[in-house]
Steps between C-alpha positions, in 0.01 A plus 500: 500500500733225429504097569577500879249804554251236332595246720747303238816324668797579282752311546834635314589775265799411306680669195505271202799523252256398191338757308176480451293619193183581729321438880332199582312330786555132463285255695504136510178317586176594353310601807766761566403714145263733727774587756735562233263688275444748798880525524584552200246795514682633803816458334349682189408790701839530723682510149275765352481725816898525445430610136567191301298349226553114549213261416539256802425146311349186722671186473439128577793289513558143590718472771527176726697684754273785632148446662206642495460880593833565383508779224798670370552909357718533235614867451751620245773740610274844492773735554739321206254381271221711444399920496284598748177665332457764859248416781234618351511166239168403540495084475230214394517392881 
């Protein structure tokens, strides 16, 4: 089950022209590590079932602009960047 079958609002997907070395779930307050902790381990999971080893690293960043409950998924390109291991990769999550 994914975020909105948990009950998570999410808000946009959008391509990012970066490249990224690795996933991350980036929070921005404290109180919010739980929350992103359990998203991260969804996020984990979604990328495994599809046959990719990624480690899916937590981050807290300072960020003036965003408010509390707000946490962000960073996910490399998986279909440019990395070789799918098969769906039946087992994962950490």
């Amino acid at each position: 089950m994914g975020l909105i079958g948990r009950g998570y609002s999410v808000q946009s997907r959008r391509p990012m022209t970066a490249r990224l070395a690795g996933a991350e779930v980036r929070f921005f307050f404290n109180q919010d590590e739980r929350v992103a902790t359990e998203i991260r381990d969804i996020a984990g999971r979604a990328v495994a079932t599809a046959g990719y080893n990624i480690d899916v690293e937590l981050r807290l960043m300072a960020n003036p602009e965003r408010t509390s409950g707000a946490v962000e998924v960073w996910l490399p390109s998986l279909s440019r960047a990395l070789p799918s291991l098969g769906r039946g990769y087992k994962s950490k999550y």
